[in-house]
C-alpha positions in Angstrom: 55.5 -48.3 -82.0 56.4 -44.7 -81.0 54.2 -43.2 -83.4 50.9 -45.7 -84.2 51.8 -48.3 -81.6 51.2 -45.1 -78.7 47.8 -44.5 -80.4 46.7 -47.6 -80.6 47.9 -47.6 -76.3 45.4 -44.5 -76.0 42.3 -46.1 -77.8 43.0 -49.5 -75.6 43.3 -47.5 -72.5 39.8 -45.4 -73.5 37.9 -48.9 -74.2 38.9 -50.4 -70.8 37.5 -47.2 -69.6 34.1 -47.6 -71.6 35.0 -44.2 -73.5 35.4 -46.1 -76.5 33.6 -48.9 -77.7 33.9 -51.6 -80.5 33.0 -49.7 -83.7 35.9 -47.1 -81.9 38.8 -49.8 -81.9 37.8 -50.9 -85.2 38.7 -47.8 -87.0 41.5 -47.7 -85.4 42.9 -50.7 -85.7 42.5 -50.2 -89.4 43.9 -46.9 -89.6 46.9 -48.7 -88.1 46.9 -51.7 -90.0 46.9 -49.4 -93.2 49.8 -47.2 -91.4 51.6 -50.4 -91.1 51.1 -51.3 -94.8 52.7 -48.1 -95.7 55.4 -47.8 -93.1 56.5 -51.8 -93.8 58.1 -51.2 -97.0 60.2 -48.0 -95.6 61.8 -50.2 -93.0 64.8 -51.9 -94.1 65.5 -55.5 -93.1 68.6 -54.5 -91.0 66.3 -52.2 -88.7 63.1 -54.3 -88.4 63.1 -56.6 -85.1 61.7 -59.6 -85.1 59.8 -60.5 -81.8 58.8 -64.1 -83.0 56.3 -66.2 -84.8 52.6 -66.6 -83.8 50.0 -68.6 -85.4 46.5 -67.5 -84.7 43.5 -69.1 -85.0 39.6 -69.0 -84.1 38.7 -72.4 -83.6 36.7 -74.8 -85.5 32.9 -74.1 -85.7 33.6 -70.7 -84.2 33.6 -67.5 -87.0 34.1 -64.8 -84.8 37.4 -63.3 -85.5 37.0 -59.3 -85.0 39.4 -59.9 -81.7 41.7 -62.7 -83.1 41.6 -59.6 -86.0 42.9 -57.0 -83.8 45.5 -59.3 -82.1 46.5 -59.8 -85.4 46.9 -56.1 -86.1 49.0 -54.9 -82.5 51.2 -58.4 -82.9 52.1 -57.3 -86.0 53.1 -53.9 -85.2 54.9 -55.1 -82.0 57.2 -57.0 -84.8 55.9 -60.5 -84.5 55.4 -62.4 -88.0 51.9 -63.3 -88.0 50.6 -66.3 -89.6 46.9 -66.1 -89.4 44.6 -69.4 -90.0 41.9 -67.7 -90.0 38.0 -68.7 -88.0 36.7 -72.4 -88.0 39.7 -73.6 -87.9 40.4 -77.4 -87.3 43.0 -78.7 -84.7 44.9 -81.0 -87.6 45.1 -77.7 -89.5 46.5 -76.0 -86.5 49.0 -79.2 -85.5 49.7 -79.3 -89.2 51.1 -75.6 -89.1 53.3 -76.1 -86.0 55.2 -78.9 -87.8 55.6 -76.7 -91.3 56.2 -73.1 -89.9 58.0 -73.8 -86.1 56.1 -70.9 -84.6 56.7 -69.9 -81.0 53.6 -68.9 -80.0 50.2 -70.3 -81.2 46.9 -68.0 -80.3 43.4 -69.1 -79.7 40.3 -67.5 -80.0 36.6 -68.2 -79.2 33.6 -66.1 -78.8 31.3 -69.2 -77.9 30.5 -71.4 -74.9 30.0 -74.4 -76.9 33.4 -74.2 -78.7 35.9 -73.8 -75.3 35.5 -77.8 -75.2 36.8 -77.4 -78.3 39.6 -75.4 -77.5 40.1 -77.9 -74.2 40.2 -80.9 -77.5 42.6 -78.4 -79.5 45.1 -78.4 -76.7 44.9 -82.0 -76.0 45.1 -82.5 -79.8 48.5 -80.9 -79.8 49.7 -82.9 -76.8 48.5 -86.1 -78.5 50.2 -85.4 -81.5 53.4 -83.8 -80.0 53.3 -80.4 -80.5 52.2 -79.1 -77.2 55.8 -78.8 -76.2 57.1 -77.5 -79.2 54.8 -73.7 -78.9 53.6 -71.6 -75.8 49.7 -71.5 -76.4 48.1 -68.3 -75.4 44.0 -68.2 -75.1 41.3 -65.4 -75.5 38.1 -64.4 -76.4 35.1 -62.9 -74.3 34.0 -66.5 -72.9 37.8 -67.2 -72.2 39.7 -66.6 -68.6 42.1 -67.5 -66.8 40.4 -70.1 -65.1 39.8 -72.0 -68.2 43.4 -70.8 -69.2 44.6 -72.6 -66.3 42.2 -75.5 -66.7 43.0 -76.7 -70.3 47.0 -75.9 -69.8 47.6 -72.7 -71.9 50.5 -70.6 -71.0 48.6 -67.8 -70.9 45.9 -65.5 -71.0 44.8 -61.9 -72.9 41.4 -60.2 -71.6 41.8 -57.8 -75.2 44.2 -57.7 -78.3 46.4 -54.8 -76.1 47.0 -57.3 -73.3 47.8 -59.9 -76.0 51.3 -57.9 -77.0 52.2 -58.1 -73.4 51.7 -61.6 -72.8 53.3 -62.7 -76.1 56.3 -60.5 -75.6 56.8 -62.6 -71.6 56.2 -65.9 -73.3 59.1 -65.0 -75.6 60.8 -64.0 -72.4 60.2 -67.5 -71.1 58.0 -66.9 -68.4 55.6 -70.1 -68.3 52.0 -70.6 -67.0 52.0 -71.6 -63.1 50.0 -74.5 -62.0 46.6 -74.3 -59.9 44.7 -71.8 -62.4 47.5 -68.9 -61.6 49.3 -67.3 -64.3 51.7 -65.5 -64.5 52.0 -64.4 -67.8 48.0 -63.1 -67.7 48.9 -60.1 -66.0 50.5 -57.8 -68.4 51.0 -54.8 -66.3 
């Protein structure tokens, strides 16, 4: 994190600026998903910390995973274990993995309008099958807000895989999704 985790900080901060742009993050991100391949094995168990599990997921229909890719990436070098479903991804797949691997935090992506019902089902979904309390769901994707956060009961909200490590390190913290569309965990800085 001192090393690739502050470079990865300097590329987010340039793209919120528009000085960087997709293809930008993209090289980045895999320049420091092949650091973190290298670095992993020179990091003993004893020094590693552990932030947490988090399943994500694009949901089903949706195949747009470049952000859910990225998230993936920064989780993973914030020290989360990442189990990663994958894009089109159904909500007995997702309900199915909360029973087998306990995560804490499930993430959920979509790029389309037509699939945030989807997501809306998803969430119900969990609470039908009861789940819902059993993770803190956190939402994103460039139709996503968080209105619609606060609408379909997520605990939170990330605008870009940076914001993402900030919101899954305060749902780990406990900090919970307010009522009335306001959350607290959505603003990471």
């Amino acid at each position: 994190m001192e090393g690739c985790g502050k470079g990865m900080n300097i590329v987010s901060d340039k793209y919120d600026k528009n000085e960087y742009f997709v293809p930008e993050v993209l090289v980045s991100a895999r320049a420091m998903e092949a650091a973190v391949k290298v670095l992993r094995s020179h990091i003993s168990v004893e020094e590693a910390e552990e932030s947490g599990k988090v399943v994500l997921a694009v949901v089903e229909v949706d195949v747009h995973d470049i952000g859910k890719n990225l998230v993936k990436i920064l989780l993973d070098s914030a020290g989360f274990e990442i189990l990663d479903l994958g894009k089109d991804v159904s909500s007995s797949k997702l309900i199915e993995t909360i029973r087998e691997e306990k995560p804490q935090i499930v993430g959920l992506s979509t790029l389309m309008s037509p699939t945030l019902e989807i997501m809306e089902d998803t969430l119900k979904a969990f609470e039908d099958k009861g789940v819902r309390d059993k993770v803190k769901v956190m939402v994103g994707g460039a139709i996503v807000d968080e209105d619609f956060a606060g609408e379909v009961g997520a605990d939170g909200y990330a605008e870009d895989a940076s914001k993402a490590v900030g919101l899954a390190e305060k749902l780990m913290g406990g900090e919970e999704f307010e009522a009335q569309g306001s959350c607290k965990s959505c603003n990471t800085e």
